[in-house]
PyMOL commands that place a pseudoatom at each C-alpha (Angstrom):
pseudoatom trace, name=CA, resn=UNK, resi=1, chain=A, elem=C, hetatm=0, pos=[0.000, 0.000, 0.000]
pseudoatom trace, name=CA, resn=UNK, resi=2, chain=A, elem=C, hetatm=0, pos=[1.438, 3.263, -0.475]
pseudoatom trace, name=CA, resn=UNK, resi=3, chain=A, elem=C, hetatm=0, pos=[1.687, 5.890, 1.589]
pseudoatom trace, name=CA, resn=UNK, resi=4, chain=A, elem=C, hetatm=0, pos=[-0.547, 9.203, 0.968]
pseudoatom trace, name=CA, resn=UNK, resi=5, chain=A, elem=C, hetatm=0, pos=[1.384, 12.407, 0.676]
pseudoatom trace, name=CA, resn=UNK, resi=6, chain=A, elem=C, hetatm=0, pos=[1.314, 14.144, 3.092]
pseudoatom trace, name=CA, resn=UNK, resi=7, chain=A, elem=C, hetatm=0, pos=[-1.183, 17.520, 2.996]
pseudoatom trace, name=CA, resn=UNK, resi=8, chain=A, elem=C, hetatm=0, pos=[0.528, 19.617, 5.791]
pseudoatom trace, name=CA, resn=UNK, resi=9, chain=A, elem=C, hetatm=0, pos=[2.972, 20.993, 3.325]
pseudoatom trace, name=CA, resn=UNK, resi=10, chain=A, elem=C, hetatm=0, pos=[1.834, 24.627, 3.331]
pseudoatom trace, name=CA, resn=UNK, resi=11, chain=A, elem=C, hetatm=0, pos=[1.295, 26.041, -0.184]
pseudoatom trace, name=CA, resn=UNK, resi=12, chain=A, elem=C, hetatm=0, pos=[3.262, 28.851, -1.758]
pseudoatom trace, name=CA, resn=UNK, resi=13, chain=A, elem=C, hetatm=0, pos=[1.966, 31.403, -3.492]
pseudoatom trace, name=CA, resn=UNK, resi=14, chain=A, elem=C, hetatm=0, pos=[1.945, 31.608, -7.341]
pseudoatom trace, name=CA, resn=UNK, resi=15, chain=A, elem=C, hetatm=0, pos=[3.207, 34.761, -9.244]
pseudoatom trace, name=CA, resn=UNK, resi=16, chain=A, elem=C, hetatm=0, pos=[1.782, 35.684, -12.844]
pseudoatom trace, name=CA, resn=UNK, resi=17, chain=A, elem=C, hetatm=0, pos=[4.549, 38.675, -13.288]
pseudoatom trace, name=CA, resn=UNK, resi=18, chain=A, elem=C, hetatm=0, pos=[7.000, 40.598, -11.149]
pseudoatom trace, name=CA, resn=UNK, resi=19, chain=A, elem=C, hetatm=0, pos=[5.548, 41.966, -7.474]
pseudoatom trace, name=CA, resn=UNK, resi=20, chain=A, elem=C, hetatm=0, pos=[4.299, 46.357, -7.892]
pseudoatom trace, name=CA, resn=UNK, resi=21, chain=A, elem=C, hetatm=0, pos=[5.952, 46.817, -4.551]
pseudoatom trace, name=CA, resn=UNK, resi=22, chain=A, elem=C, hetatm=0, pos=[9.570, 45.496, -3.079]
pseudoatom trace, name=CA, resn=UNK, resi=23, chain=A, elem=C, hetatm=0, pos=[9.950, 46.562, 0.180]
pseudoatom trace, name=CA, resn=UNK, resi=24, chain=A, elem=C, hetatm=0, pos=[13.648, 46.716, 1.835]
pseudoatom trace, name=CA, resn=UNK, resi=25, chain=A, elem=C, hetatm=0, pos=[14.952, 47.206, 5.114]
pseudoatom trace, name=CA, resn=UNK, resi=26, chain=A, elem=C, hetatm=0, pos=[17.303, 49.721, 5.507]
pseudoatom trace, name=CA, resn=UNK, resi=27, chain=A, elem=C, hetatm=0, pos=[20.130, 47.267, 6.236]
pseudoatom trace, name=CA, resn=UNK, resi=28, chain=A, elem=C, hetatm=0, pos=[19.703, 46.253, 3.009]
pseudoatom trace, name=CA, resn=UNK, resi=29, chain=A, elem=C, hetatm=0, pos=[19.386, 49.145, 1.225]
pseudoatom trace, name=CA, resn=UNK, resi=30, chain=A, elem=C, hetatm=0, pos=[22.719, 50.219, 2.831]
pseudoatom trace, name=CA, resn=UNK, resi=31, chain=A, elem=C, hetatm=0, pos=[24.077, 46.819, 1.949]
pseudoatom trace, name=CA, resn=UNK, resi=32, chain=A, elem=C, hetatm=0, pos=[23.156, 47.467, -1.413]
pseudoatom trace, name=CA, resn=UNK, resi=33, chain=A, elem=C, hetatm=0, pos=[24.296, 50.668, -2.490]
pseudoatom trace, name=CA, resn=UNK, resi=34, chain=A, elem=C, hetatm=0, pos=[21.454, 52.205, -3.017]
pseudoatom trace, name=CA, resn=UNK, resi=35, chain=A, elem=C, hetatm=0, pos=[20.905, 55.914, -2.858]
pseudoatom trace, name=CA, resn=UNK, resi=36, chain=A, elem=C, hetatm=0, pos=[17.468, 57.385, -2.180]
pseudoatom trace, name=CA, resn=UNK, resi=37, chain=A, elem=C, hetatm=0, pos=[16.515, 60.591, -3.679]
pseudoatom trace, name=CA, resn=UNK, resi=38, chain=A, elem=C, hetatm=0, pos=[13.351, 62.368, -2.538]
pseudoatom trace, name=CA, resn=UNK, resi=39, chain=A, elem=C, hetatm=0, pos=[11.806, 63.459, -5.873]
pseudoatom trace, name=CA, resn=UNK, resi=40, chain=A, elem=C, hetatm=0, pos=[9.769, 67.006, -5.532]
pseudoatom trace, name=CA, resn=UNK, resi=41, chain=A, elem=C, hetatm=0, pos=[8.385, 69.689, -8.048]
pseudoatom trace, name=CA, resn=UNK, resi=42, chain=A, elem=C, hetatm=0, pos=[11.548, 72.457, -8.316]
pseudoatom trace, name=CA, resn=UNK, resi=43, chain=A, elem=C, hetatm=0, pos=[11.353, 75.617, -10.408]
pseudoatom trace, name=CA, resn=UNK, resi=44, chain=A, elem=C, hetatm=0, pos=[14.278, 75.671, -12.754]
pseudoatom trace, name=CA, resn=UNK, resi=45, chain=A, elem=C, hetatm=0, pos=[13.700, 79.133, -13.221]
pseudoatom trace, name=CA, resn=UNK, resi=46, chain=A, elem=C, hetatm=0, pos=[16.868, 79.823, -11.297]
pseudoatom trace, name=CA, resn=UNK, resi=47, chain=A, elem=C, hetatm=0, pos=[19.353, 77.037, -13.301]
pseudoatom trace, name=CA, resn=UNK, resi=48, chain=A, elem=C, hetatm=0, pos=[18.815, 79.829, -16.610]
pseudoatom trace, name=CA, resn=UNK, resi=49, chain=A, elem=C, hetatm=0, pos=[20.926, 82.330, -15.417]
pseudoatom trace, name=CA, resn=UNK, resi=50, chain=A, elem=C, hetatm=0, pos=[24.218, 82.299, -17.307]
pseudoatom trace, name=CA, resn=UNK, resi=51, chain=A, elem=C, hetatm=0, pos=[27.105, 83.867, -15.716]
pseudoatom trace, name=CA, resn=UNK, resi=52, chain=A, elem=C, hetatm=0, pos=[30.446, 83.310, -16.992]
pseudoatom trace, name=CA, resn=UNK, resi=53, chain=A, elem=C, hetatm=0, pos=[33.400, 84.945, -18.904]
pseudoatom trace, name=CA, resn=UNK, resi=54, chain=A, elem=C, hetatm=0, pos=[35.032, 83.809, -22.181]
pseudoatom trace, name=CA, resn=UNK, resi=55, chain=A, elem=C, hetatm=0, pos=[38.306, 83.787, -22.741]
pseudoatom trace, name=CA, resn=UNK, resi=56, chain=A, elem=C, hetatm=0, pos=[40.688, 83.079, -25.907]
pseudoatom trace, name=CA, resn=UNK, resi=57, chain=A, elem=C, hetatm=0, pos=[43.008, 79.739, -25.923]
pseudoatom trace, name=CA, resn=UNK, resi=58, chain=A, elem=C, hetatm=0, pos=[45.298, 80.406, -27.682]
pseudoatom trace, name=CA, resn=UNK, resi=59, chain=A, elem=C, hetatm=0, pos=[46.108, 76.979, -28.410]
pseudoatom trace, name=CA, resn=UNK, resi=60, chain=A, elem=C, hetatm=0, pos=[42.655, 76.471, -30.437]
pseudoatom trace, name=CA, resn=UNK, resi=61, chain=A, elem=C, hetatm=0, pos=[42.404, 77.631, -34.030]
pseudoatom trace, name=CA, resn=UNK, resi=62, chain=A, elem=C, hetatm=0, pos=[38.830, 79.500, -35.199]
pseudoatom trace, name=CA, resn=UNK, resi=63, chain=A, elem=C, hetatm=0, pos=[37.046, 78.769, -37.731]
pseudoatom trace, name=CA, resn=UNK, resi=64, chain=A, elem=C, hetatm=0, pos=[36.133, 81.556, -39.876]
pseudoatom trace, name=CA, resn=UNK, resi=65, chain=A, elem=C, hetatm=0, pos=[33.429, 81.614, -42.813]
pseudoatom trace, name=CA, resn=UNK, resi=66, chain=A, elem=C, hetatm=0, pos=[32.275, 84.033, -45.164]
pseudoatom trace, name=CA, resn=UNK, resi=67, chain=A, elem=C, hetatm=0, pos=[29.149, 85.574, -45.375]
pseudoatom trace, name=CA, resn=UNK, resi=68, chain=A, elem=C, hetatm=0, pos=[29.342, 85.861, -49.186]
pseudoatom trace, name=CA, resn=UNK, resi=69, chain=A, elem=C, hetatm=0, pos=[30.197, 83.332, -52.114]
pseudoatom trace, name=CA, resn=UNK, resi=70, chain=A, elem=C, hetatm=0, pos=[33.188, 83.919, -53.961]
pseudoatom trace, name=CA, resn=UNK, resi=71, chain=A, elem=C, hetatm=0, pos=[37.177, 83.473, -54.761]
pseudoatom trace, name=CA, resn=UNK, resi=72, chain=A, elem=C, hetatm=0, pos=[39.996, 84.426, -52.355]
pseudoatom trace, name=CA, resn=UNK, resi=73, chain=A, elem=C, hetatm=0, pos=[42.433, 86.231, -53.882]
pseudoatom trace, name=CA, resn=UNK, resi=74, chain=A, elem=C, hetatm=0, pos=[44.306, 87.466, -50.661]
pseudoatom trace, name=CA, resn=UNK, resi=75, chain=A, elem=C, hetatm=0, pos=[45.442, 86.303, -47.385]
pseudoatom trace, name=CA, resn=UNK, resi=76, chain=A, elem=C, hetatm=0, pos=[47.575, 88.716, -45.668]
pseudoatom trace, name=CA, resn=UNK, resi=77, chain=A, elem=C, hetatm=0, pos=[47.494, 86.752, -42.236]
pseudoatom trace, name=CA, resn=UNK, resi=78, chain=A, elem=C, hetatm=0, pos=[49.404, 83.587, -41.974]
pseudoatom trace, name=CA, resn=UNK, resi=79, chain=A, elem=C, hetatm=0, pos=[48.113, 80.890, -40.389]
pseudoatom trace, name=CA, resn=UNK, resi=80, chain=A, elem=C, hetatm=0, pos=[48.945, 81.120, -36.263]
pseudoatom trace, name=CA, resn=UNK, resi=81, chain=A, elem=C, hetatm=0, pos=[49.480, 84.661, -36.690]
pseudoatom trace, name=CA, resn=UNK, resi=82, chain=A, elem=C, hetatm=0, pos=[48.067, 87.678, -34.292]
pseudoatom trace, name=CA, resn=UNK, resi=83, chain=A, elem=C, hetatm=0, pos=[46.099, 90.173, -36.094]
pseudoatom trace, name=CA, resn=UNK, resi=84, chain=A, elem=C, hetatm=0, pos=[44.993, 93.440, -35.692]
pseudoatom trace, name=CA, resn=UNK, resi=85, chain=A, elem=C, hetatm=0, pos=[41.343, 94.287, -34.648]
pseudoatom trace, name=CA, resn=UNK, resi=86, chain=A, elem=C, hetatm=0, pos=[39.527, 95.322, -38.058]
pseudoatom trace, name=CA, resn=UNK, resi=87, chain=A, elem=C, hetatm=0, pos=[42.157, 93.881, -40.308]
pseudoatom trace, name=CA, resn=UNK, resi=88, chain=A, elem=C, hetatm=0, pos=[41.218, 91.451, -42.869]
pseudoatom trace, name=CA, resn=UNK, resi=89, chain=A, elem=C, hetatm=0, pos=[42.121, 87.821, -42.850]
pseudoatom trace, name=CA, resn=UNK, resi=90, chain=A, elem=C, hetatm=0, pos=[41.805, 87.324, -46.640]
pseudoatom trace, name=CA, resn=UNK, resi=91, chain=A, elem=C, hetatm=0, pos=[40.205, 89.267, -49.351]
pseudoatom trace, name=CA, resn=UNK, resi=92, chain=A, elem=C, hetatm=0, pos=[37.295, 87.631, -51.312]
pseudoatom trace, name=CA, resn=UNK, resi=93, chain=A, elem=C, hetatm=0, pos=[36.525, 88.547, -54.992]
pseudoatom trace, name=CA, resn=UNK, resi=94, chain=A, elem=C, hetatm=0, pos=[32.323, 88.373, -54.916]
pseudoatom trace, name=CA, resn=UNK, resi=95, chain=A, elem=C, hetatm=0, pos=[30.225, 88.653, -57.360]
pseudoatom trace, name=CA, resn=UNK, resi=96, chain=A, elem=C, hetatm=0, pos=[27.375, 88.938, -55.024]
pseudoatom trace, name=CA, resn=UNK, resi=97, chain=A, elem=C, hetatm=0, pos=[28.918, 91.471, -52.813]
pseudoatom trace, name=CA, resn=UNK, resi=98, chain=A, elem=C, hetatm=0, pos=[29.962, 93.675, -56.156]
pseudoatom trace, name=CA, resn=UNK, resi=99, chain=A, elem=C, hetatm=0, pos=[26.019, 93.187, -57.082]
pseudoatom trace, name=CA, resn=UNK, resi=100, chain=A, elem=C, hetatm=0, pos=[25.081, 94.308, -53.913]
pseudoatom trace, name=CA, resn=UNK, resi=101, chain=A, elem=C, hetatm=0, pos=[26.769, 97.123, -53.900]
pseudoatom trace, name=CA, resn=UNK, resi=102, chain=A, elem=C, hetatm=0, pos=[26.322, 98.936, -57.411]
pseudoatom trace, name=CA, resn=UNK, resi=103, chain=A, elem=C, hetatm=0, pos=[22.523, 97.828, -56.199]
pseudoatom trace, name=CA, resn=UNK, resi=104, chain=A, elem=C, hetatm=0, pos=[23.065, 100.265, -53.517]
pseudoatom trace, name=CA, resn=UNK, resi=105, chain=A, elem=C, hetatm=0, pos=[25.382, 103.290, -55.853]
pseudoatom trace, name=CA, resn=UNK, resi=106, chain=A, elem=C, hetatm=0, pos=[22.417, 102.924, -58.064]
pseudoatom trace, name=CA, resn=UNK, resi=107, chain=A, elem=C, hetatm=0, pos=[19.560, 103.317, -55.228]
pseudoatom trace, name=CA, resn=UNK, resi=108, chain=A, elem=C, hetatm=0, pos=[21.124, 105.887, -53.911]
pseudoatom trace, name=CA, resn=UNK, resi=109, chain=A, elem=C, hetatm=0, pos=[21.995, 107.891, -57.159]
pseudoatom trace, name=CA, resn=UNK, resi=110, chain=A, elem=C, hetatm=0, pos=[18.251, 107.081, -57.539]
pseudoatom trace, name=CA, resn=UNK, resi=111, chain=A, elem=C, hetatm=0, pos=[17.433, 108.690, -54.211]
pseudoatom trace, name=CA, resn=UNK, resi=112, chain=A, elem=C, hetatm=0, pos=[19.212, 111.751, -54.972]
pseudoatom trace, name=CA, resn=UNK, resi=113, chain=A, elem=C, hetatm=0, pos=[17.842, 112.637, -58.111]
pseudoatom trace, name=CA, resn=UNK, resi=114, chain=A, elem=C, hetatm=0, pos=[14.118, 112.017, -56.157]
pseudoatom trace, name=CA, resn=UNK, resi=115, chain=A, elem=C, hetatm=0, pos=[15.133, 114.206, -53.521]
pseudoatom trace, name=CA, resn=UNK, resi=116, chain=A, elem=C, hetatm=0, pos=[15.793, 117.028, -55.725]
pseudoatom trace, name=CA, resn=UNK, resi=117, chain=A, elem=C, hetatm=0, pos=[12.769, 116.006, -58.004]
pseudoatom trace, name=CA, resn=UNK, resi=118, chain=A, elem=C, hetatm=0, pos=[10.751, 116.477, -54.473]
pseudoatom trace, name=CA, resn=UNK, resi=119, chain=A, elem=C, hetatm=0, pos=[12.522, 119.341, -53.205]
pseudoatom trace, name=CA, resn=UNK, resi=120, chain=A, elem=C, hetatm=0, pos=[11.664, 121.127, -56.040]
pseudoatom trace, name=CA, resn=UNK, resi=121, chain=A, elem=C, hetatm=0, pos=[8.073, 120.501, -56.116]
pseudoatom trace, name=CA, resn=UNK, resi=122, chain=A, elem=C, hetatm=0, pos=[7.505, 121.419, -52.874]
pseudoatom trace, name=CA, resn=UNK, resi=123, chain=A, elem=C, hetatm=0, pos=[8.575, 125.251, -53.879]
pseudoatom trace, name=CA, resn=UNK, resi=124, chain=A, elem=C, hetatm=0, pos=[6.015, 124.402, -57.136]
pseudoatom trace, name=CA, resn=UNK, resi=125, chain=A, elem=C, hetatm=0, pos=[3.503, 123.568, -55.099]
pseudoatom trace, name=CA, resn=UNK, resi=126, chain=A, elem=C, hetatm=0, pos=[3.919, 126.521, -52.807]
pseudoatom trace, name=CA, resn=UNK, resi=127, chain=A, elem=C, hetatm=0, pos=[3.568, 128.869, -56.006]
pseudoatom trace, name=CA, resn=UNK, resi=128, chain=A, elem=C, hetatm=0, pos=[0.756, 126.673, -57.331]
pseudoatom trace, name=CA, resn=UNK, resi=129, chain=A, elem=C, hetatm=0, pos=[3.148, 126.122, -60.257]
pseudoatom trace, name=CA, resn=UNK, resi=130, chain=A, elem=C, hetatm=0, pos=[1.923, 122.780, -60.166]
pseudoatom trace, name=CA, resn=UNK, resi=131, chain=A, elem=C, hetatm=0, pos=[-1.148, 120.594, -58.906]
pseudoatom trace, name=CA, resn=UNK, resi=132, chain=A, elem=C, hetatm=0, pos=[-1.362, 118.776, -55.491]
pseudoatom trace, name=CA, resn=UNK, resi=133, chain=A, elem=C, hetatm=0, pos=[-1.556, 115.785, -57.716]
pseudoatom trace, name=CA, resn=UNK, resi=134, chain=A, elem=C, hetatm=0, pos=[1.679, 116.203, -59.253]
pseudoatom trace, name=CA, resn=UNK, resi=135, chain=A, elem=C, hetatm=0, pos=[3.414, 116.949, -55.865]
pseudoatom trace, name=CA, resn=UNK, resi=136, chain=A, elem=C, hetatm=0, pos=[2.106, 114.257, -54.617]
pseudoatom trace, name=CA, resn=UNK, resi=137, chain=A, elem=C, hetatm=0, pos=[3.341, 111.833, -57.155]
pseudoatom trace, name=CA, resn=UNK, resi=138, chain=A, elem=C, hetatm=0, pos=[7.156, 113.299, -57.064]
pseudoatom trace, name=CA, resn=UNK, resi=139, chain=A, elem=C, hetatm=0, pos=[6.820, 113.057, -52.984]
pseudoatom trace, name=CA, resn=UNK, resi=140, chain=A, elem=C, hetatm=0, pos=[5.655, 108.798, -53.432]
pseudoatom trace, name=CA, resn=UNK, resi=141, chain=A, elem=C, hetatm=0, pos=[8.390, 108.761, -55.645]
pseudoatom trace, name=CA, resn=UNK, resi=142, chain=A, elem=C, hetatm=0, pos=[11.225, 110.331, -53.098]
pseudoatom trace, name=CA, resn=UNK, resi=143, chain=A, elem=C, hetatm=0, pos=[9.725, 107.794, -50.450]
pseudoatom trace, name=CA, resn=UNK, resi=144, chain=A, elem=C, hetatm=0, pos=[9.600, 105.068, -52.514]
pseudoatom trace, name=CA, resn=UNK, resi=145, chain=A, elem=C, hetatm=0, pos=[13.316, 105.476, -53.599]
pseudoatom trace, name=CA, resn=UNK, resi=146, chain=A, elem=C, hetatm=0, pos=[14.203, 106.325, -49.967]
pseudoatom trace, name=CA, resn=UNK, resi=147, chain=A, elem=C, hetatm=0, pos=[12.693, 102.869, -48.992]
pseudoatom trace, name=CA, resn=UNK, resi=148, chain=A, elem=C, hetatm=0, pos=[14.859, 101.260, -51.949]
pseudoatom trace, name=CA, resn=UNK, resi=149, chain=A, elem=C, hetatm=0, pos=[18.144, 102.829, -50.667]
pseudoatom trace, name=CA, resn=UNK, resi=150, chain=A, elem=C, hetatm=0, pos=[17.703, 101.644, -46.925]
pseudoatom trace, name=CA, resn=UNK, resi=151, chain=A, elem=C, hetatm=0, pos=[16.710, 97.970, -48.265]
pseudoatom trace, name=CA, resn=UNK, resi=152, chain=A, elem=C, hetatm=0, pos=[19.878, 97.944, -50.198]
pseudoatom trace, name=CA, resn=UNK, resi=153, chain=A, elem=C, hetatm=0, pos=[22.273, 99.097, -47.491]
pseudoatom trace, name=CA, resn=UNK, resi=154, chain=A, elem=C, hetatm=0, pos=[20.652, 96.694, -45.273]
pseudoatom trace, name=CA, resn=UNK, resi=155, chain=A, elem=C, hetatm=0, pos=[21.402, 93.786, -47.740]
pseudoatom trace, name=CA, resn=UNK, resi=156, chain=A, elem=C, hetatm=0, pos=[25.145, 95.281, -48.271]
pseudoatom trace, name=CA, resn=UNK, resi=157, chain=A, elem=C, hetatm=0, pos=[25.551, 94.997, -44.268]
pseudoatom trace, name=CA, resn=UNK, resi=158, chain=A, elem=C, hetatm=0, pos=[24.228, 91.597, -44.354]
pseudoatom trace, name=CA, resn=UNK, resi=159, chain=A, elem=C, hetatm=0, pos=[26.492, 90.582, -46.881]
pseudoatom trace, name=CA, resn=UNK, resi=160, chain=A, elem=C, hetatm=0, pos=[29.373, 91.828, -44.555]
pseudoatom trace, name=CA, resn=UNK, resi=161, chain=A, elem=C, hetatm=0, pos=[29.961, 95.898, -46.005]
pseudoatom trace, name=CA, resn=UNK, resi=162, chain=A, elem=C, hetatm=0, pos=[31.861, 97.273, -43.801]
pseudoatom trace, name=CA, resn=UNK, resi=163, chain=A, elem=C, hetatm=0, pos=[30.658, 100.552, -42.357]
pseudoatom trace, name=CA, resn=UNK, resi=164, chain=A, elem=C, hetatm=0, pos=[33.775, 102.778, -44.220]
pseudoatom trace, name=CA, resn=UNK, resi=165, chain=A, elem=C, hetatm=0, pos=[32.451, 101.148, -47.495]
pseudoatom trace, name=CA, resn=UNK, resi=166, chain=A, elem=C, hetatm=0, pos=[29.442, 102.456, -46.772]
pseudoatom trace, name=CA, resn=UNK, resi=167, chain=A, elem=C, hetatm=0, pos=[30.003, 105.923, -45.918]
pseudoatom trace, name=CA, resn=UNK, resi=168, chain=A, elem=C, hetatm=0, pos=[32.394, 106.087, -48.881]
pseudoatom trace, name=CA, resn=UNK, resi=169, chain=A, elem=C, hetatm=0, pos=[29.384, 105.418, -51.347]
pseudoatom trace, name=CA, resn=UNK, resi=170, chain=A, elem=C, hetatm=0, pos=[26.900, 107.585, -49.582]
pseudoatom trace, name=CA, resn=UNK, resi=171, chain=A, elem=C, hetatm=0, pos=[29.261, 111.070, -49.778]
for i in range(1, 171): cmd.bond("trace and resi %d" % i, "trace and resi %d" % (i + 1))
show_as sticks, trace
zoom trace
């Protein structure tokens, strides 16, 4: 006859996936390594303020890039060498920067001749040499040229004219 098994064996629980919550004495958690953080809500408001200073290395080369397409044609800096503030690193030859500028001799040539255009209307005017009409056409034109000039310049900045360039063309 055999012996029944024996039905005081208690019976241990069955797990369909890993437990939600594992709970650890401190003893172990020290044993562990563990390191428990307290998370909170923090404004980072505070971590966006930026102080610092820059300073050259000068063991670190710059890079240096053009604002403008075109051919080099000069480079009176060697490579390693200290220059000047304001002094040029190479010369470029442009087309885009030559465009850009006889864009802004010819606005400005433009604006002139629509300056005097509107100065002297506004004496016509004044005599009632000519109608409101006409004034008013030579004055849209003045603005209108005036507008043209300032969007050039802007563009010849952009392209990197430098502010003697500049004052050269507009005297």
């Amino acid at each position: 006859a055999e012996a029944a098994p024996e039905a005081s064996h208690a019976k241990e629980p069955e797990l369909d996936g890993p437990p939600e919550t594992v709970k650890l004495t401190s003893a172990a958690i020290a044993e562990a390594g563990i390191d428990v953080w307290t998370v909170k809500p923090v404004s980072l408001e505070h971590l966006l303020v930026l102080n610092a200073s820059v300073a050259a290395n000068e063991n670190r080369l710059m890079s240096v890039a053009a604002q403008v397409r075109g051919r080099v044609t000069l480079m009176p800096a060697d490579l390693g060498a200290r220059v000047a503030k304001d002094s040029p690193l190479v010369v470029l030859e442009s087309l885009e920067l030559g465009r850009a500028q006889e864009e802004f001799i010819k606005a400005l040539s433009d604006l002139r001749l629509a300056s005097r255009t509107y100065d002297r209307a506004k004496a016509l005017v004044g005599g009632k040499a000519i109608s409101m009409g006409e004034f008013q056409a030579r004055e849209g034109d003045y603005l209108a040229k005036s507008a043209a000039a300032d969007a050039s310049e802007r563009a010849l900045r952009l392209m990197g004219g430098s502010e003697g360039e500049i004052a050269r063309v507009r005297t």
